[in-house]
Residue, then its C-alpha position, 0 to 999 in steps of 0.5 A: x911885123x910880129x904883130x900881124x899874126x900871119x901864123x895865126x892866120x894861116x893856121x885858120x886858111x889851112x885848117x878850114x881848107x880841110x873843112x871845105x876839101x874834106x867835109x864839103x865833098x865827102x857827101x857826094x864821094x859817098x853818093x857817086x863813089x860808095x853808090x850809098x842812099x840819102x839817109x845813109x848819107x845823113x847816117x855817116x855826116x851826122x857822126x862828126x857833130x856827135x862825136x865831137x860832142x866828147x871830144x871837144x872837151x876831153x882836147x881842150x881839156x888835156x891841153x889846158x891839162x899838159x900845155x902841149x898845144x903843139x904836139x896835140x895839134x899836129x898828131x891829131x891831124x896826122x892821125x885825121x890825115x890817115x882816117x880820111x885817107x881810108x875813106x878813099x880805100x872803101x870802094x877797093x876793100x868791098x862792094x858791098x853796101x853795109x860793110x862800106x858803111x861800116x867802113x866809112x863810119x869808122x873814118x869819120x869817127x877817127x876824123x871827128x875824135x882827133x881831127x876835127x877838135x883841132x880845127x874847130x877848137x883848139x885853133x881858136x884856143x891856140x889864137x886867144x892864148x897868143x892874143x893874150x890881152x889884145x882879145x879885139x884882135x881875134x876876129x881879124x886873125x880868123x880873116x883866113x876862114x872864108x880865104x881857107x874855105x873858098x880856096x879849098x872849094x874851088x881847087x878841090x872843084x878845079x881839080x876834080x875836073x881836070x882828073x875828071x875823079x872826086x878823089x881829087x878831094x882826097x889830094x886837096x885835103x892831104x895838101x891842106x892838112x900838111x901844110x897845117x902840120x908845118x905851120x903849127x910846128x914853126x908858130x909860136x903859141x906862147x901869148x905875144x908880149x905887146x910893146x904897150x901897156x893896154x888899157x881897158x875900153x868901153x864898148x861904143x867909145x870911137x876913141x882909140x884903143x889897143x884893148x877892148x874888154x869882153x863885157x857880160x854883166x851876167x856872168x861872175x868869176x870863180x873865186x880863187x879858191x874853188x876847184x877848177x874843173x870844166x863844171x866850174x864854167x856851169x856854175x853860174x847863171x849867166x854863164x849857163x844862159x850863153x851856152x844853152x844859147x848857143x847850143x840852140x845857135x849851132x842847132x839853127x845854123x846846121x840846118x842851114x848848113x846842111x840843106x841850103x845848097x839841096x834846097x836851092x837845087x832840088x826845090x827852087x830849080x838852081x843850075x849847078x852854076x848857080x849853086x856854085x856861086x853860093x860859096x863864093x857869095x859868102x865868103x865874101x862878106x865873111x872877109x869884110x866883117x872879119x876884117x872890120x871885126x875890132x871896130x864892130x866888137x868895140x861899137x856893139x859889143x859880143x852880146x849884140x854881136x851874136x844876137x845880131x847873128x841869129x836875128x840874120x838866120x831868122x831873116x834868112x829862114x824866112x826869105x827861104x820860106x817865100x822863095x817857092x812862092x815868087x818867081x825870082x826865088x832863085x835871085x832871092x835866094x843868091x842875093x841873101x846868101x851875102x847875109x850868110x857871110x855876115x851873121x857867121x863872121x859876127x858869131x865867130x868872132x863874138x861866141x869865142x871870146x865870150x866862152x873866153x871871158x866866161x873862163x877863168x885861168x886854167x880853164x880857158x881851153x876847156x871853155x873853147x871846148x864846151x862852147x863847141x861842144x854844145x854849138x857844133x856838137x850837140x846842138x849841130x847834131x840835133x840839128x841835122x837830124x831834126x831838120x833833115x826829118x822836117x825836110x823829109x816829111x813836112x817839106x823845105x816851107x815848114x823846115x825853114x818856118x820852124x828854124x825862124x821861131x826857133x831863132x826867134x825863141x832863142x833869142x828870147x832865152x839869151x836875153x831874159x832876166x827872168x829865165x835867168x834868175x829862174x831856170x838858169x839860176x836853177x840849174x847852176x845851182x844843182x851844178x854847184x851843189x853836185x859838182 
C-alpha cells in the first residue's frame, strides 16, 4: 500500500489548489475589488515570476544545505497563507489606488519568496527524494495537479457565487494551504525502501521493469572530488543546453498561460460558459498522461518527452493564429485546449527529472531549483512581459505567430551539436574557469 505514494500525491492536489484558488482568481480580485487597470494588473502578476527567479535557488538550496525539508515546507506556506491574507485587507486599509498597489505588491512578493517555491519546487524535490531509485514512478505522483487544479477552480467559482463575493478565493486558498500544512507534517520524505533490487531499463524496451534510467548522453558528472555548489550543474555543455531550453520553454508556456482565456473572450468572442470549460478540458488529459506517464518515459525517453511538448505549444500557437480567420474559431480553439493538457503533463514529468539526472548527490535539490529558476522565474517573467507588450501593440495573430518560431528556434537550440560544442560549451567553460 505504501507504495501508492498517496501522501505524494495529495501534496501535489493541494499545493496546486493554492495555484488555482490563488494565483487564478487574484487577477480579477485586483480588477473588480482593488478597481486597478490592466498594466497595473500585469505590474503586480508579473512579480511572482521574478521573485522567484531568487527564491528557487536560495530554498533548494538551504534544504539540500540543512536537510529540514519539513520545517521549511510548512513555515513557508504558513507565512504565504498570512501575505495572501493581506491581500484581502487592501480595500479596508485605502481607497486610494497607489497605495493599494504598494500594498498588494508586498503580498505577492512574501507569497512569491516563501510560498511559491514550496509549491513549484521543493515538492517536487520532496517527491524525487522519497522516489529514490523508482524515478519512473514521478509522473504518476503528480496525477494530483490537474485534480488540485480543476478542484480549486471550480469550489473557488461555486463558492463565489453562492457568497456572490471573490473573497470567496480567500477561503478556498486557507483551506487548501492548511491541509498542505497537515499532509506535510504527517508524510514521510525519507527515500522509500522498495522490497526489490531495481535493475536498470533502456528506453523503448516493452519488457517490464521496476527502474528506468533518465538518459542524456550530453551531460557528464562531476568528479568526486570537485566542489559542489549550484555552479557545479553549469559546468558542462550539455547540462547548460537543457537549462537555456527550458528558460525559453517557460518563456513560451507563460504566454499562453497569461493571455489564452482573454484571447478567447476579448478576440474570438468566447461566452463565460465557454472559457469556463477550458480549465476542465485540460486537466483532462493531464490526468491520462499523467497517469500512463511510466510507459510514455520508457518508450520516448525525457529528451523526447519535452521535445514533444514544446513541438505541441508550436502547433497550438499556430491554430490560434488561424482562429480570427475561420468562423469555427471559438470550436477550434476549445477543442485544442486538449493539447494543453497533454504537452504540460509531458514537460512536467520529463523537466524534473532531467534536472535530477543532471545533478549530482547533494545538490539535487538545488538542480530542481535552477530548473524553475530559469523556466517558471526568468523565463516566465520575460514571457509575460514580452508577450503582454506584443498583444498590446501588434495584436493577438503576431503574439502568437512570434511564441511559434520561438518554439520552433527552440527546439532547434535543445538538440544541436553544433551550439553544443560551440556556445554552450563555451559557456561552460567560463563557468568552470570562474566559479
Amino acid at each position: 500500500m505504501n507504495e501508492h505514494f498517496i501522501g505524494l500525491k495529495l501534496l501535489s492536489i493541494f499545493s496546486v489548489g493554492c495555484i488555482g484558488s490563488g494565483q487564478m482568481f487574484l487577477p480579477i480580485f485586483y480588477k473588480k475589488v482593488l478597481e486597478l487597470g490592466n498594466d497595473k494588473i500585469g505590474l503586480i502578476y508579473s512579480i511572482t515570476p521574478f521573485v522567484s527567479f531568487i527564491a528557487f535557488p536560495y530554498w533548494t538550496a538551504l534544504i539540500d544545505r540543512t536537510g529540514q525539508y519539513k520545517k521549511i515546507m510548512m513555515t513557508n506556506m504558513l507565512i504565504a497563507l498570512v501575505c495572501i491574507l493581506s491581500i484581502g485587507l487592501v480595500p479596508f486599509i485605502s481607497d486610494k489606488e497607489w497605495p493599494r498597489i504598494i500594498l498588494t505588491c508586498i503580498g505577492c512578493f512574501g507569497y512569491a519568496f516563501f510560498g511559491h517555491p514550496v509549491i513549484i519546487a521543493l515538492v517536487n524535490t520532496v517527491t524525487l527524494r522519497v522516489l529514490a531509485e523508482r524515478k519512473d514512478l514521478y509522473g504518476r505522483q503528480k496525477i494530483g495537479m490537474p485534480i488540485g487544479f480543476a478542484s480549486s477552480i471550480f469550489l473557488t467559482g461555486l463558492l463565489t457565487e453562492r457568497l456572490d463575493s471573490l473573497y470567496a478565493l480567500f477561503i478556498i486558498f486557507t483551506v487548501y494551504n492548511l491541509l498542505f500544512v497537515i499532509t506535510v507534517w504527517f508524510v514521510s520524505v525519507e527515500p522509500y525502501q522498495f522490497s526489490y533490487k531495481p535493475v536498470e531499463q533502456v528506453y523503448g524496451s516493452i519488457s517490464p521493469s521496476p527502474a528506468v534510467v533518465i538518459e542524456d548522453e550530453n551531460c557528464a558528472a562531476p568528479t568526486s572530488a570537485e566542489k559542489l555548489n549550484m555552479w557545479t550543474l553549469l559546468k558542462d555543455p550539455g547540462a547548460v543546453q537543457f537549462f537555456t531550453f527550458m528558460t525559453l520553454m517557460g518563456f513560451c508556456f507563460s504566454v499562453v498561460v497569461a493571455f489564452l482565456y482573454l484571447y478567447f473572450e476579448n478576440d474570438l468572442h468566447g461566452t463565460p460558459s465557454m472559457v469556463g470549460l477550458l480549465g476542465p478540458i485540460g486537466s483532462s488529459t493531464d490526468l491520462i498522461i499523467f497517469f500512463f506517464s511510466k510507459e510514455i518515459l520508457n518508450r520516448l525517453g525525457g529528451r523526447n518527452m519535452l521535445i514533444i511538448a514544446q513541438s505541441i505549444i508550436i502547433y497550438r500557437c499556430l491554430t490560434y493564429v488561424i482562429c480570427m480567420d475561420v468562423s469555427f474559431g471559438v470550436l477550434l480553439a476549445t477543442v485544442t485546449q486538449l493539447l494543453h493538457g497533454v504537452g504540460f503533463s509531458l514537460s512536467c514529468s520529463a523537466d524534473a527529472l532531467q534536472a535530477d539526472r543532471i545533478a549530482p548527490e547533494g545538490l539535487k535539490s538545488s538542480a530542481q531549483g535552477l530548473l524553475n529558476m530559469a523556466s517558471g522565474g526568468l523565463g516566465s517573467g520575460l514571457g509575460v512581459l514580452i508577450g503582454g507588450i506584443i498583444y498590446e501593440h501588434f495584436g493577438a495573430q503576431v503574439m502568437w505567430a512570434s511564441v511559434s518560431v520561438i518554439s520552433l528556434l527552440n527546439i532547434w537550440i535543445y538538440t544541436s551539436t553544433f551550439l553544443r560544442n560551440t556556445i554552450f560549451t563555451f559557456i561552460a567553460t567560463m563557468v568552470q574557469k570562474y566559479k
